[in-house]
N, C-alpha and C positions, 0 to 999 in steps of 0.2 A: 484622588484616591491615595490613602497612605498605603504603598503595598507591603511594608512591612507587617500592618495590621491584618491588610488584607488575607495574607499568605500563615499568619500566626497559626491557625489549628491546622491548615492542610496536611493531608497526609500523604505519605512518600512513596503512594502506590497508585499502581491502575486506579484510575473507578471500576472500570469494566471488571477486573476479576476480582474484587471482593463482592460481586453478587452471590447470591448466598444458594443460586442454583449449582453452583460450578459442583463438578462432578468430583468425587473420589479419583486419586490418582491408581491407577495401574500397576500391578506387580514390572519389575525389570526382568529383564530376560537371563535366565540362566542356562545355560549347557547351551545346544548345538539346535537351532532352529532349520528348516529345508522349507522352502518354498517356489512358485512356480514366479513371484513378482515380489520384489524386497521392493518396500518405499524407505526411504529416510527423511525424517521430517515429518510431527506432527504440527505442524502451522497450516494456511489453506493448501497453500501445494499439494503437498501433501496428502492430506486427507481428500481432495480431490480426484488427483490421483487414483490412489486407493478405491473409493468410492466409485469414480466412474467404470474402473479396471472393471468390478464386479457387473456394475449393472452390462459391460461390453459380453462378459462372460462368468456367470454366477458361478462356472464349475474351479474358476482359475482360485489356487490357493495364494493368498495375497498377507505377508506381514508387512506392517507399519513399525518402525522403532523411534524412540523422539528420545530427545539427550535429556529434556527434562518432563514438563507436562504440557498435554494438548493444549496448543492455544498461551501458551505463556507467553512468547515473544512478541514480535511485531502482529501476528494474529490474535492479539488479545490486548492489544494497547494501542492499535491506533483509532482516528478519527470517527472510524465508522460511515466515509463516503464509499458505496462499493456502485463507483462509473461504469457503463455501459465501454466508454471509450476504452482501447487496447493499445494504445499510440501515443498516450499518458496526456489528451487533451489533440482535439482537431489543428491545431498550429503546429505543435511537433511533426503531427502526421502528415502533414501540406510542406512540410519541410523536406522530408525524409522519403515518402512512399506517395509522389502525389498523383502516379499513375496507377496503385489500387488502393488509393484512399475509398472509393466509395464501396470497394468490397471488405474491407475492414472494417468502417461504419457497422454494414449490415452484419456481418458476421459478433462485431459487439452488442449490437441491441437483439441479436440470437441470443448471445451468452447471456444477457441480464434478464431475459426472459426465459433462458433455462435457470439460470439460480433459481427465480422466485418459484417457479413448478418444481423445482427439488425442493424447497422450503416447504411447499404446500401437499408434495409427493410423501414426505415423511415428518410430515408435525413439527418442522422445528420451528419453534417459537423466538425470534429473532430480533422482534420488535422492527418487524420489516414496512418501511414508511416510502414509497415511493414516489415522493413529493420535489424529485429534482433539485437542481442546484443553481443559483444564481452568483456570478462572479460579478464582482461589483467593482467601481472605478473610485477611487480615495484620491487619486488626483487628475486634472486635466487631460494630460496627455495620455492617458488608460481607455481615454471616452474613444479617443479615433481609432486605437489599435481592438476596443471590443466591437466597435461598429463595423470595422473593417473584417475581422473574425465573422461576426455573424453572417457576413454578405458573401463569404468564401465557405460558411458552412452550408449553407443554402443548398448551393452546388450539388455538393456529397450527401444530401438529404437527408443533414442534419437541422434538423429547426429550432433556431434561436429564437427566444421574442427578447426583442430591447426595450430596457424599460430607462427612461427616464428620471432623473434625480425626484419628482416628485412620486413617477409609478412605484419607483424602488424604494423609497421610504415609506410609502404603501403598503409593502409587503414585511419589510424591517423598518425600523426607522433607527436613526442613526443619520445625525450630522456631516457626517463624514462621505456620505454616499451620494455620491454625481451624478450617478447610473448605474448601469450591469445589462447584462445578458442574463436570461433565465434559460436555462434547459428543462424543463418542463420534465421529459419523460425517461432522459436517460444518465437519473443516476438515482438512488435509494440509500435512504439512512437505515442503517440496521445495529444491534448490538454488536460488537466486535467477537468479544467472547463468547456468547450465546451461540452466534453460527459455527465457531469453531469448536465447541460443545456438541451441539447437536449436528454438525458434519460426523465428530466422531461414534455417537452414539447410530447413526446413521451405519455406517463402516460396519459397528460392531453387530448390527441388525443384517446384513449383509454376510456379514463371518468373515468381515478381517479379520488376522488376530495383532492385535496392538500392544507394546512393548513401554511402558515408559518408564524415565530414569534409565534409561539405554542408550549414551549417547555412542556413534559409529566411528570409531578408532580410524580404520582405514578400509583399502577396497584396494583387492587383487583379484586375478583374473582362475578360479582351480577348476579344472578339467573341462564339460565342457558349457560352464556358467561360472557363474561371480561368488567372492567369500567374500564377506565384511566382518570385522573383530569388531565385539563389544567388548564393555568393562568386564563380565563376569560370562561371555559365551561368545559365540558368532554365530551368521546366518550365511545359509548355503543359498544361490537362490539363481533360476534361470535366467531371471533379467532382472534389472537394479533401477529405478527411478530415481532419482536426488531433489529433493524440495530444502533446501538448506539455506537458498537466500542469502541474506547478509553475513553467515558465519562460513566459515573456510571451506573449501568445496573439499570431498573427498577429493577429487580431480583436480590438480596442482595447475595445471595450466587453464583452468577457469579463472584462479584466482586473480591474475592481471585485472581482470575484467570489472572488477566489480568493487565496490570498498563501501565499507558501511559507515552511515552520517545520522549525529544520533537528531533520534528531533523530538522536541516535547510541548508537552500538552498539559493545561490546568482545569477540573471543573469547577463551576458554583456551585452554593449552596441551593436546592431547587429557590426556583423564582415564585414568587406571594401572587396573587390574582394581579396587583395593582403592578408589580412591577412589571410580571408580564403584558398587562395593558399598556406600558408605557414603551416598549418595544413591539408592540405589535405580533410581528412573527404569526400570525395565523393559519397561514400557508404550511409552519415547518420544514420549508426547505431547510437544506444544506448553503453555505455562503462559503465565501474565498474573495479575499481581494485580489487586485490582480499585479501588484508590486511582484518583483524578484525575490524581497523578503516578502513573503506573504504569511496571511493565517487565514487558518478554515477554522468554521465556527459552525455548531451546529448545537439543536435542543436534543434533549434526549427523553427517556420515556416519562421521567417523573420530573421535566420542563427546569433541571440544570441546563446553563450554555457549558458547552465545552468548548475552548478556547484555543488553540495550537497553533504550531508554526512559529516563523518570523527566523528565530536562531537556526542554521543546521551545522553542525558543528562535527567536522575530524579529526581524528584522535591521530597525532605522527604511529603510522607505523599501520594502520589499521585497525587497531585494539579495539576488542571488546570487553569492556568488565563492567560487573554491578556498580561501580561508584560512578561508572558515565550518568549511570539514568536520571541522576538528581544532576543538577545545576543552579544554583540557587537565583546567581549573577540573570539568568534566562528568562525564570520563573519574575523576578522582580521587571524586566522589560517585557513581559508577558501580560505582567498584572495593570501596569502604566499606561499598555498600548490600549486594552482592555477598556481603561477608564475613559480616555479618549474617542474613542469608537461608542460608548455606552456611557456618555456622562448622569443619564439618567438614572443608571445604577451603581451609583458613586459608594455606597456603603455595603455592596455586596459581600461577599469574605469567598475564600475559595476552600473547595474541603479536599481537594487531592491534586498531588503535582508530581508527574513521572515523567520519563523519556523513554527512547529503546532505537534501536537504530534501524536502520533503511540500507536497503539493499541497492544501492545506486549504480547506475553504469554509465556510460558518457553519451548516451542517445537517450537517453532516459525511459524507455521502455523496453520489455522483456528481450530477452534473446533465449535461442534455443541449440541444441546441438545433441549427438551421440558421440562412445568412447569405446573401448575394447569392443570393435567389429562390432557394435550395434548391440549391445546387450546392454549398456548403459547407455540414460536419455536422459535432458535435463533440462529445464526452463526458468532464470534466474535475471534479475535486472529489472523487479518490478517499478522501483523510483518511486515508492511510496503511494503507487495506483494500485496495487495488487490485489483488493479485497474482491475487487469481480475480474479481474484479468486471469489471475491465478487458475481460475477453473477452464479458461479457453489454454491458457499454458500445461494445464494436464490431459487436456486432448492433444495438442500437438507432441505431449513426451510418450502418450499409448500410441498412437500413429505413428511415431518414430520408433518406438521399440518393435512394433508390429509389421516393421518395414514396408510401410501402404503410403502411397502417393494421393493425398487428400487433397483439397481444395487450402484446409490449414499449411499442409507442408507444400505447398506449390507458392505458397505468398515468399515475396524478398525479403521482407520481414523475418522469416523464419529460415531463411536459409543462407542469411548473412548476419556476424554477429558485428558489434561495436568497434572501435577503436579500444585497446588496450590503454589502461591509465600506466605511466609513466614509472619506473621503482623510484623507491624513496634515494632520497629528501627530495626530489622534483616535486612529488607527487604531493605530497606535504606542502611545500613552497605555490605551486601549483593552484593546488587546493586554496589556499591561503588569496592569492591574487586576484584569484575569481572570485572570490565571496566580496570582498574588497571591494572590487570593479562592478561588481551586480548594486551593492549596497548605495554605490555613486551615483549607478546609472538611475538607481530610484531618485534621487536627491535633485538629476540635473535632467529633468524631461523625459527621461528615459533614453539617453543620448548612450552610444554603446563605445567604449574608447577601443586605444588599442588592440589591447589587452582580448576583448572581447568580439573585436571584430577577425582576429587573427583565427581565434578559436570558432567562430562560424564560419570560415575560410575551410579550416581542417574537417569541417562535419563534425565539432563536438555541440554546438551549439546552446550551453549551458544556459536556461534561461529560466530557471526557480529555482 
């Protein structure tokens, strides 16, 4: 593939939000809002959040405020895998919590079977496909550590079926493919945007009242509930939720915790009868290989592949800004890898190439917490799982603000947060050595050096 060609028309944006459902933006908030629950954050958190507050208690007055529009950031640009998993993948979880790993299981195929009855609860159209996901092995040494996975998921009652280098070109075909694991039932492709659309039209069916172009300055504590200053007003409000993810927490001592890594994504142009014949895919799962640099790849409603992954990249210092999202250097080893994996689609072209970042922590899945005496709650550290975690993360931030002792907030999971990343230039340097050491350990059997074995010594155990 020449990806220069390839990449020629693409364009510099989501797929997902130039669908031509997306909603009207929202007036911003002006003068002085009172409410009985401030969210911030319209992305899933968020609206969540929001959304479950009501249904816990329709009389509670609930504002939402979003610094730009629902669903623009990471809720609207990424993959569109929303896992049942809350542990960012059963290996993490066997890591970290492997004495209530099998109550986390069940508690995640709870949450993905509540999504789909809130999607089915209120009409939203989502392009909800819940046809699973197959991690595939790209080289030798992948094959023992998914065989090995599946025989430890087992356990936790999770069921994997293995499939063999010819089951799994079966299902995809692709040269490349050794094997894989299919998870069958706990994960669903859906629109990114669409659900983050229709969570919010949900909210507004409900009587939040939602704010956008409102982003939240700051949060101090006045009389005897929380103030937050916007651009053009503030809100008064008895208790505060934070859905803010990758960008700066109101709560300055969060910020350690988390740093944003942009990652990007290309689609095709939709696929012709014959070339989807030649990949198969019948099934339309969702795929991941299972390298350190990995990509997910998945069809979407009008049978484009979306292609992601491989690069994650941070920025010294943390930063966030519009010129991250592109990357051209990314986009061109995005399209190569692409070809290699699909040489059957060697003449494809791609029509849009974005990025947007990720809310990452050093255990790689959520964490949670409260602040000023329990009127603020927060759940942040998705690691790029969050399209179904998110909504089990807003049960545990109304349970915390509600000060109730749940089956959620009684997990270690929820009641110990991560390791703090390092201040800069460590953290930078840091950064820089692991990706380095990951990229190696793909090269050399998956052998983990130093480097990497020191850092699953400490519990940070960076291992995608």
């Amino acid at each position: 593939m020449d990806s220069a060609r390839a990449l020629a028309d693409a364009r510099p944006t989501p797929f997902w939000l130039e669908d031509p459902g997306r909603p009207a933006a929202l007036p911003a908030l002006t003068g002085t809002a009172r409410c009985d629950l401030l969210v911030v954050g319209g992305g899933y958190s968020g609206l969540w959040t929001a959304l479950l507050a009501k249904e816990r208690d329709p009389s509670l007055d609930v504002v939402l405020v979003e610094g730009r529009e629902t669903g623009w950031a990471a809720s609207g640009r990424n993959g569109g895998f929303c896992a049942a998993s809350l542990t960012h993948g059963i290996g993490n979880g066997l890591q970290r919590w492997p004495g209530e790993l099998a109550r986390l299981e069940r508690l995640g195929a709870a949450n993905l079977d509540g999504i789909e009855a809130a999607l089915h609860r209120y009409g939203i159209d989502a392009e909800w496909e819940r046809t699973g996901e197959i991690d595939v092995a790209t080289r030798p040494h992948q094959l023992d550590e998914l065989h090995e996975l599946a025989e430890a998921a087992g356990a936790y009652g999770a069921g994997l079926t293995v499939l063999d280098a010819e089951a799994v070109r079966a299902q995809v075909n692709s040269p490349s493919f050794l094997g894989g694991i299919w998870d069958k039932d706990g994960v669903a492709m859906v629109h990114p945007a669409k659900l983050a659309w229709g969570l919010k039209a949900a909210c507004l069916a409900r009587g939040v009242r939602i704010f956008e172009h409102t982003p939240a300055l700051d949060l101090r504590e006045e009389g005897h509930g929380m103030a937050v200053r916007t651009r053009h007003g503030r809100v008064l409000a008895g208790k505060v939720a934070l859905g803010t993810n990758a960008f700066p927490s109101l709560l300055r001592r969060v910020r350690p915790y988390v740093v944003p890594v942009y990652d990007y994504a290309l689609t095709t142009e939709p696929l012709t009868a014959g070339q989807l014949a030649a990949v198969g895919w019948r099934g339309r799962q969702g795929l991941s290989d299972s390298a350190n640099k990995f990509h997910y790849f998945r069809l979407t409603a009008d049978n484009r592949i979306l292609w992601g992954g491989y690069d994650a990249v941070y920025h010294f210092g943390g930063h966030l800004r519009p010129g991250y999202d592109q990357r051209p250097r990314t986009f061109h080893t995005l399209a190569r890898n692409f070809a290699r994996c699909f040489p059957q689609l060697a003449d494809i072209r791609f029509t849009h190439s974005w990025g947007g970042a990720v809310d990452t922590c050093s255990r790689f899945s959520a964490f949670f917490d409260t602040a000023h005496r329990g009127r603020v709650a927060y759940a942040v550290g998705f690691t790029g799982l969050g399209v179904g975690a998110t909504r089990f993360g807003a049960e545990v931030v109304l349970d915390l603000l509600a000060g109730e002792r749940t089956e959620r907030t009684s997990l270690e999971m929820v009641r110990r947060k991560p390791l703090p990343f390092p201040p800069e230039p460590v953290r930078w340097a840091g950064i820089g050595i692991t990706t380095a050491s990951l990229a190696r350990a793909d090269r050399t059997g998956g052998r983990r050096n130093l480097w990497l074995r020191a850092l699953d010594r400490l519990g940070l155990g960076f291992d995608s």
